[in-house]
Structure formats: C-alpha cells, structure tokens
Backbone as JSON, one array per atom type, in Angstrom:
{
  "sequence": "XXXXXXXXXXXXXXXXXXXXXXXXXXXXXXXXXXXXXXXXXXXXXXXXXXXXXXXXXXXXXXXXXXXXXXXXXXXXXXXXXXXXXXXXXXXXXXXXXXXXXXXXXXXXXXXXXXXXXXXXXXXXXXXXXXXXXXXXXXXXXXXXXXXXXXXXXXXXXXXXXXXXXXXXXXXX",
  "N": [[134.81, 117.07, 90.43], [136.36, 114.14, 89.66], [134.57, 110.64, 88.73], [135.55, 108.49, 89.82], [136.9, 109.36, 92.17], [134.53, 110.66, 93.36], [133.59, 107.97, 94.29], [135.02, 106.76, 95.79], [135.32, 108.57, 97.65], [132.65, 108.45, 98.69], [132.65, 105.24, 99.7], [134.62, 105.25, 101.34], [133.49, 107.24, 103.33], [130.89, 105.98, 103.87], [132.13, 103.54, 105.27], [133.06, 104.91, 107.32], [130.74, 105.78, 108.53], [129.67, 103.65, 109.06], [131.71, 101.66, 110.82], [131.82, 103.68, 113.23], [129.5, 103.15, 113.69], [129.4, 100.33, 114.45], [131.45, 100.31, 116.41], [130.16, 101.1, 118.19], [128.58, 98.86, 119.02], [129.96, 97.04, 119.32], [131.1, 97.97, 122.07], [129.31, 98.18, 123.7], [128.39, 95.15, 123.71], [131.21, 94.52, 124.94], [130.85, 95.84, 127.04], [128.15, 94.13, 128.01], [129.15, 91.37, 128.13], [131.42, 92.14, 130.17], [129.46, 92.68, 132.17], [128.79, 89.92, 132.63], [130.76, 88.4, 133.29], [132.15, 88.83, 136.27], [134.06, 88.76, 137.39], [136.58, 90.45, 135.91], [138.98, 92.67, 136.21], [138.64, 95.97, 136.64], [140.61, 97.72, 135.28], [141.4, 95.32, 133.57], [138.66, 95.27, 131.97], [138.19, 98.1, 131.13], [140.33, 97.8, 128.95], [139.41, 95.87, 127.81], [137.07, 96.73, 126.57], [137.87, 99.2, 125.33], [139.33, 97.22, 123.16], [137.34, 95.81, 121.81], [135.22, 97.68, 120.83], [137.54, 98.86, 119.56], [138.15, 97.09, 118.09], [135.93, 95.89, 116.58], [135.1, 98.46, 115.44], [136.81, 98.2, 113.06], [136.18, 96.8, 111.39], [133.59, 96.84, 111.25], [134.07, 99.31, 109.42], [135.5, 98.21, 107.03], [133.71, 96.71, 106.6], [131.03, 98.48, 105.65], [132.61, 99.6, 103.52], [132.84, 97.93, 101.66], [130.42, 97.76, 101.0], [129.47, 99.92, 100.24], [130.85, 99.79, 98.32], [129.91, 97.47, 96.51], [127.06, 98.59, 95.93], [127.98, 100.84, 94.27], [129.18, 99.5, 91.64], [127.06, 97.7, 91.24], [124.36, 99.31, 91.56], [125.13, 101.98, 90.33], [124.4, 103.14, 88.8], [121.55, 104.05, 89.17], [119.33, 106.33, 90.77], [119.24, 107.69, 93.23], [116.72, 107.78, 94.46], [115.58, 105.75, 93.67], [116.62, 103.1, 94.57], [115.59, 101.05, 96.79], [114.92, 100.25, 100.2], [115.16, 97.54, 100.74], [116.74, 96.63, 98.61], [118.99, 97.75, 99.69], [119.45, 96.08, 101.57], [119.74, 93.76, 100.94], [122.36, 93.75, 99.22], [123.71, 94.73, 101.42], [123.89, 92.36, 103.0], [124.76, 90.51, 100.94], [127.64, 91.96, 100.6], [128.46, 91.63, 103.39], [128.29, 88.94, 103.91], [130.2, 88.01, 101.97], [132.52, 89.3, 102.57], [132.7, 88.15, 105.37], [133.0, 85.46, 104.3], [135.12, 85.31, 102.93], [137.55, 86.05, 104.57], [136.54, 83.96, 106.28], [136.99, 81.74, 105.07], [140.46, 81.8, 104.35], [141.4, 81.76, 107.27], [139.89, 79.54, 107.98], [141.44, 77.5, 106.47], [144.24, 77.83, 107.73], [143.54, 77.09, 110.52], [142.77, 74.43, 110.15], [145.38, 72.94, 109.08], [146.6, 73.81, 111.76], [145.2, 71.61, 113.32], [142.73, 71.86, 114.15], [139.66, 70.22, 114.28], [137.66, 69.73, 111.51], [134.87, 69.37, 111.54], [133.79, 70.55, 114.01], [134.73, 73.44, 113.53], [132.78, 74.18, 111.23], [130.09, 74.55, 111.8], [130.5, 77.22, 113.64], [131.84, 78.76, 112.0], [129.26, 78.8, 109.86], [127.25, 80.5, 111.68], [128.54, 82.74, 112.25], [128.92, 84.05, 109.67], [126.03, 83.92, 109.02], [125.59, 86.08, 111.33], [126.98, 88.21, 111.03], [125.99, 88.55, 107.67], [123.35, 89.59, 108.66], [123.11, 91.52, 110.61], [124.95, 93.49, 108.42], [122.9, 93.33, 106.32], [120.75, 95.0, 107.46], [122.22, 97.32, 108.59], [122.63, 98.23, 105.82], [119.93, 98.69, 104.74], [119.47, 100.88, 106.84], [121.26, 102.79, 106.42], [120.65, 103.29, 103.53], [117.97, 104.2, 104.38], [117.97, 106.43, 105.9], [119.43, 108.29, 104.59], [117.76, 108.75, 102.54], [116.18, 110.42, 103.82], [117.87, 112.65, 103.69], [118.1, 116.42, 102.62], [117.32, 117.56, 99.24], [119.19, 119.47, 98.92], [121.68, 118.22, 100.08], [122.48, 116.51, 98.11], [125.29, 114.85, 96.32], [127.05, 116.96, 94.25], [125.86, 119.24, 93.93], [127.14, 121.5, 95.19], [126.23, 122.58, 97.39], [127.99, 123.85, 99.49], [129.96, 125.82, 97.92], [127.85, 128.1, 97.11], [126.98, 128.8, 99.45], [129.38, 129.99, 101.34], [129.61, 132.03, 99.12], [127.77, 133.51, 99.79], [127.67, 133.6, 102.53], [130.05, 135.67, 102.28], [129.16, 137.93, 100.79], [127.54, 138.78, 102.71], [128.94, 140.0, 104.7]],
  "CA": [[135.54, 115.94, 90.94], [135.95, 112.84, 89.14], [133.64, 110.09, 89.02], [136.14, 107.6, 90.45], [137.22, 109.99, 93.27], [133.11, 110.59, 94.59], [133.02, 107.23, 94.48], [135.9, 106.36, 96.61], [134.85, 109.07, 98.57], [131.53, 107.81, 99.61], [133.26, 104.33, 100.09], [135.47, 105.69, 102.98], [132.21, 107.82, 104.12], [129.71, 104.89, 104.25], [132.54, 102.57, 105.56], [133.43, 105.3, 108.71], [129.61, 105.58, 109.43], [129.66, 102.15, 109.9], [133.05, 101.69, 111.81], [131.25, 104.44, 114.42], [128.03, 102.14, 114.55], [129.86, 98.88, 114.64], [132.22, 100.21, 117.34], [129.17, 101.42, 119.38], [127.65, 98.16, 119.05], [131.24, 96.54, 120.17], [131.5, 98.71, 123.35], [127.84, 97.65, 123.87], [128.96, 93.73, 123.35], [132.05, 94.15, 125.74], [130.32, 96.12, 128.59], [127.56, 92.87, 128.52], [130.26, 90.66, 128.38], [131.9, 92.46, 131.18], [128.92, 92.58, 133.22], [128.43, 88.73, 132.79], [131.76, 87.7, 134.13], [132.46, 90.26, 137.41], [135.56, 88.74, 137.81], [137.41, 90.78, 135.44], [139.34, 93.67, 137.26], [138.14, 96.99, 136.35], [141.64, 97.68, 134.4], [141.3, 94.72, 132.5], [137.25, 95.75, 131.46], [138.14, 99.48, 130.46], [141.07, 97.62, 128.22], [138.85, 95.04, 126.94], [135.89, 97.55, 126.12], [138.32, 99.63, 124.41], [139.69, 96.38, 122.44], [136.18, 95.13, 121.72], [134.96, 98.66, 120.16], [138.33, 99.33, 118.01], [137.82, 96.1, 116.71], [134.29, 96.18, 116.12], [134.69, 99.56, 114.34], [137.51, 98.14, 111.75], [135.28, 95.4, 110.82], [132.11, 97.92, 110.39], [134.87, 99.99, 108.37], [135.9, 97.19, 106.35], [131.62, 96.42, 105.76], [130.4, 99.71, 105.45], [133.12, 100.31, 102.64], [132.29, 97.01, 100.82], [128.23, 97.63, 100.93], [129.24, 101.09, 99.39], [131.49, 99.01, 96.5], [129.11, 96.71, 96.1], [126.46, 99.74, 95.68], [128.69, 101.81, 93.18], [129.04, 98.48, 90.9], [125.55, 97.04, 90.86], [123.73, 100.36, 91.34], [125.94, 103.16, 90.4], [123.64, 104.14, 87.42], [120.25, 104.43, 88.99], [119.13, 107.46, 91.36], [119.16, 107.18, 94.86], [115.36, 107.33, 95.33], [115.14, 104.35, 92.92], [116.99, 102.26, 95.38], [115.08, 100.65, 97.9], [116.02, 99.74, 101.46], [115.31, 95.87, 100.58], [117.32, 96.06, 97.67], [120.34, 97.86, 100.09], [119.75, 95.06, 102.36], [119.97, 92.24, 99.9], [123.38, 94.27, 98.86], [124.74, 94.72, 102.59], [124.12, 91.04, 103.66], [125.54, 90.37, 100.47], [128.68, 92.28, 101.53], [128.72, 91.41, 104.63], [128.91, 87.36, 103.52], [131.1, 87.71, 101.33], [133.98, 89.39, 103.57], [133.6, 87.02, 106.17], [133.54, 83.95, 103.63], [136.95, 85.56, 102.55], [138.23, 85.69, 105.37], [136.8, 83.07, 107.0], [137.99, 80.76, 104.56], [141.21, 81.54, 104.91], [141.02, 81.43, 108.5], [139.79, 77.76, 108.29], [143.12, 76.8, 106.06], [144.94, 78.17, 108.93], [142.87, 76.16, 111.68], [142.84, 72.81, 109.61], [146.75, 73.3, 109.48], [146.64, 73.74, 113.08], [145.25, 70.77, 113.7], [141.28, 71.73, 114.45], [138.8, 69.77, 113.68], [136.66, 70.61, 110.75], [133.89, 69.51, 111.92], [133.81, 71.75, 114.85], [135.0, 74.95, 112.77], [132.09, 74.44, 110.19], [129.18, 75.64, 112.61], [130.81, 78.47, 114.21], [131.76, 79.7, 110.7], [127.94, 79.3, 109.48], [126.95, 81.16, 112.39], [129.62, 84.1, 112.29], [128.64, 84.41, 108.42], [124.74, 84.83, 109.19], [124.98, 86.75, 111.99], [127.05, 89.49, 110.35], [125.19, 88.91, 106.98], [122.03, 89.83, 109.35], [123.62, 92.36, 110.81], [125.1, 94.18, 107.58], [121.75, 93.87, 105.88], [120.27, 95.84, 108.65], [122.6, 98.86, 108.39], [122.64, 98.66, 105.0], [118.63, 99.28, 104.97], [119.33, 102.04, 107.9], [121.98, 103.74, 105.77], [119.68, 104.44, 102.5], [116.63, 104.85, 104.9], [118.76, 107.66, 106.72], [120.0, 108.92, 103.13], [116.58, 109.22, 101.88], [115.57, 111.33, 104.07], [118.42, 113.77, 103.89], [117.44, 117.3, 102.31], [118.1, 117.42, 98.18], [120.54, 120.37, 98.91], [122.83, 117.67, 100.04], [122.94, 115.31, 97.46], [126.18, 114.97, 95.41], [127.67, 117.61, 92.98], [125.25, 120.57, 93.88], [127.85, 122.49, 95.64], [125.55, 123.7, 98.35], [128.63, 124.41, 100.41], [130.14, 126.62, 97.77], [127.31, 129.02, 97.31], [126.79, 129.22, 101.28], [130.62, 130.59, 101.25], [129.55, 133.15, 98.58], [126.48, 134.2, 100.5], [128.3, 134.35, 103.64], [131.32, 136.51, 102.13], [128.43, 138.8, 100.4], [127.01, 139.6, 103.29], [130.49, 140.54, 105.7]],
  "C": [[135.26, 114.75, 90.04], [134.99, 111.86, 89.58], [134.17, 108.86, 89.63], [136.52, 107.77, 91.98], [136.46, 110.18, 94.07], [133.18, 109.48, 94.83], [133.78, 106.45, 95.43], [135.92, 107.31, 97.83], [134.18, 108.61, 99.72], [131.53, 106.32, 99.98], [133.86, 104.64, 101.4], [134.64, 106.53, 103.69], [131.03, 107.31, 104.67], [130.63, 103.94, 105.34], [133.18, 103.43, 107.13], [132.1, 105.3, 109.2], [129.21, 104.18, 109.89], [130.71, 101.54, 110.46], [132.44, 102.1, 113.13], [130.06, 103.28, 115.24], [128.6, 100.81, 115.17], [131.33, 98.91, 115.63], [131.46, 100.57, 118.54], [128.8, 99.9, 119.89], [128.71, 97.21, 119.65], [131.56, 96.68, 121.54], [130.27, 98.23, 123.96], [127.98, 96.15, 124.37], [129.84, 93.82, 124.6], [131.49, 94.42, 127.06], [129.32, 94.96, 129.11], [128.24, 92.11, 128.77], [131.19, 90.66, 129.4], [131.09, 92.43, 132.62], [128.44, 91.14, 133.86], [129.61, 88.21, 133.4], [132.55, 89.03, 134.78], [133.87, 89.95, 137.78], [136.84, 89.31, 137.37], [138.01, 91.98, 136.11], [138.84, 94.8, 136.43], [139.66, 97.52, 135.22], [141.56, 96.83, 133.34], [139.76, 95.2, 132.09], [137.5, 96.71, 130.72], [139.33, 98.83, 129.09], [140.38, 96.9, 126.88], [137.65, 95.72, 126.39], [136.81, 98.36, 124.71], [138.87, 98.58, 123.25], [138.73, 96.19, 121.58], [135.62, 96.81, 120.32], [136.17, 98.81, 119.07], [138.4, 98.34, 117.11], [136.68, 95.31, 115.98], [134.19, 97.3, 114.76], [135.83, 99.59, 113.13], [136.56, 97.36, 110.81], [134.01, 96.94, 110.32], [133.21, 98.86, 109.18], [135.07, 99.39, 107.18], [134.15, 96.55, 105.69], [131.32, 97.39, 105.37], [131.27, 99.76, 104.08], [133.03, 99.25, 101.43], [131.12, 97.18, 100.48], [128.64, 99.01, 99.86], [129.77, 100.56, 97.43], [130.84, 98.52, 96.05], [128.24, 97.45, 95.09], [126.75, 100.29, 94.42], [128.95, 100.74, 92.06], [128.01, 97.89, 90.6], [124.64, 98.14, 90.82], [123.73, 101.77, 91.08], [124.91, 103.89, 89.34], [122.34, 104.56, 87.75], [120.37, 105.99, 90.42], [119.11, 106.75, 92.79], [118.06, 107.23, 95.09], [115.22, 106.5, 94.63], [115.46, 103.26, 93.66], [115.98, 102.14, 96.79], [115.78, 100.09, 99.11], [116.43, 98.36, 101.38], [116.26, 95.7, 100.08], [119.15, 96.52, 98.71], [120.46, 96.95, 100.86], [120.37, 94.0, 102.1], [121.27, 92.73, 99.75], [124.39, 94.32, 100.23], [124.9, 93.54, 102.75], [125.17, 90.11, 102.51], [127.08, 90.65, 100.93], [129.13, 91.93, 102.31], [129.53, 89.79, 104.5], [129.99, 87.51, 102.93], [132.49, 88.32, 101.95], [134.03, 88.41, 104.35], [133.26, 85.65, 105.81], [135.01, 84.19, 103.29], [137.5, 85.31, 103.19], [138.33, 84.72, 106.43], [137.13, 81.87, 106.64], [139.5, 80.58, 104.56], [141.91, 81.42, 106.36], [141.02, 80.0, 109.02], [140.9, 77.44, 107.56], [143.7, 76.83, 107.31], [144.52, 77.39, 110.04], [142.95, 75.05, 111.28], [144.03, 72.72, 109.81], [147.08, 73.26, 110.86], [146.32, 72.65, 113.84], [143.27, 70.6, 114.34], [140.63, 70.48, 113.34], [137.82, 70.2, 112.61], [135.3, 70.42, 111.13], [132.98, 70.46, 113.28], [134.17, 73.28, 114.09], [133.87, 75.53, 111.79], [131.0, 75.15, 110.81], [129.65, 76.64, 113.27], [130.99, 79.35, 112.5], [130.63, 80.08, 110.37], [127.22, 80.21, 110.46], [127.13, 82.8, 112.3], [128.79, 84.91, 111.12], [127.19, 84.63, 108.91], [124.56, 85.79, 110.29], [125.68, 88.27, 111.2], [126.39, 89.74, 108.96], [123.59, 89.69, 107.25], [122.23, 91.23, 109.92], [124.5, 94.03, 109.48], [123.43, 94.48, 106.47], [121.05, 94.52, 106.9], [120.85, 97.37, 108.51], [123.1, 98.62, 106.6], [121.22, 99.67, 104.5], [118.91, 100.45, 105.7], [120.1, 102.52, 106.63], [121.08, 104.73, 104.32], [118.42, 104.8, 102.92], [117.22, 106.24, 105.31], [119.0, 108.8, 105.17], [119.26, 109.51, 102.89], [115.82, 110.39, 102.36], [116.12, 112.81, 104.42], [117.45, 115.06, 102.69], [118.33, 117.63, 100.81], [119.25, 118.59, 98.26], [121.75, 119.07, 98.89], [123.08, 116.52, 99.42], [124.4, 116.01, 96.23], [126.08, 116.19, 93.74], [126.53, 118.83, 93.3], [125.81, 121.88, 94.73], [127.39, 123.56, 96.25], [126.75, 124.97, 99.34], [129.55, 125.96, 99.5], [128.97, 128.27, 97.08], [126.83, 129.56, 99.15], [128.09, 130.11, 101.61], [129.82, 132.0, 100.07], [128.52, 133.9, 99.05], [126.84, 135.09, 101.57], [129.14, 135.76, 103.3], [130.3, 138.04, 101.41], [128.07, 139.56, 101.56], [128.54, 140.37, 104.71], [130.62, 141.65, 104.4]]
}
C-alpha cells in the first residue's frame, strides 16, 4: 500500500477512535445536563442525548483525524516507540487549538456581524479553546499509551492478517 494511502488510513482510524470516545463523553455531558434540569420531558432528553453524542463524536472525528495529521507531518519519520506520550500530548492540544481557533475565529466574524459584543465572545472563546486543547492532549497521550502497548504483530506493513489466512486455509 502506498505511503500516502496508510497514512490517510490511520487518519480516518485515529479520528473514528476518537469520534467513539468523544461521543461517549457527549452522551455522558447530556445525561448530566439532563439530570440537572428535570424539567426536560423524557422525549426531549433521549433526543438531546442523541444530539449531544453525534455531535460530540464529529468533533472527536474532526480531532482525532487532525492529531493523526499533525503526527504524520511532524513525526512521520521516527518509530513509534520513539514517540512519547508528552510529545503526543503537546501534538493533540496542539491540534485540538488549532481547529477550534479556526473555527472559532470564524465563528467570531459571524457574531461581531451579528451584533455581539466582543468583549463578551473573547472569554468564552479562551475557555472553549483550553478546554478542548486539555482535553485533546489527554487522548492524544491515551492513544500512543494504548498503541504502545499493542503486540508488534500488529504494527503496520507486517501482514499478520495475511499469513493467518494462509495458516488457516493450510490447515482446512
């Protein structure tokens, strides 16, 4: 397989394991949120849980697949046990900032335009931005802690799965 194709691979493979986490952690978020104001009807809750999670787990999709770009551009040349969790941290929170400065800059055009105040928009932004920079360095660390301790069969290009197929078919 090409070396553009693994790498867009494990982009859309890092960026669904973190979609999954960051829609757990959404559904998590709405059910507190639901249990803090009882007044919502049980229809609206199951709607807003499901809201809360699918758009939790685009956003982790949308991080997870940046932390991996990031990754494959600043550390594509060294080995995966050379990478440290710090250094994937420093790399997720990276990530992480830098999507929602993107987007939360244009965001604030759109709200100034509207007629907000900037001075009200500027602390919720700094907020937003460290808590998901805090939050992406976190599962960036989990992701190459988790990695590290997979088993070298399954690291890239050793085509465990096609000698397991020729093993199997040997023995039938």
């Amino acid at each position: 397989m090409k070396t553009w194709l693994r790498r867009l691979r494990g982009m859309v493979s890092i960026g669904a394991i973190w979609g999954v986490a960051c829609s757990a952690l959404g559904f998590a978020i709405g059910a507190v949120v639901s249990m803090v104001w009882p007044d919502i009807l049980p229809s609206t809750v199951v709607k807003y849980l499901a809201n809360m999670a699918l758009l939790h787990g685009t956003v982790g999709f949308v991080f997870g697949s940046g932390f991996a770009g990031v990754l494959a551009i600043v550390d594509g040349r060294r080995k995966f046990e050379e990478l440290t969790p710090g250094r994937a941290a420093l790399w997720g929170a990276l990530s992480g900032v830098g999507v929602v400065t993107a987007t939360g800059l244009t965001n604030l055009g759109l709200w100034l335009g509207s007629g907000f105040p900037l001075i009200e928009l500027i602390p919720a932004f700094v907020v937003t931005t460290c808590i998901y920079g805090a939050v992406t360095a976190g599962l960036g660390a989990a992701t190459v802690s988790l990695a590290r301790l997979a088993p070298a069969e399954l690291e890239a290009g050793t085509m465990l799965h096609k000698r397991q197929l020729l093993v199997g078919s040997a023995k039938g």
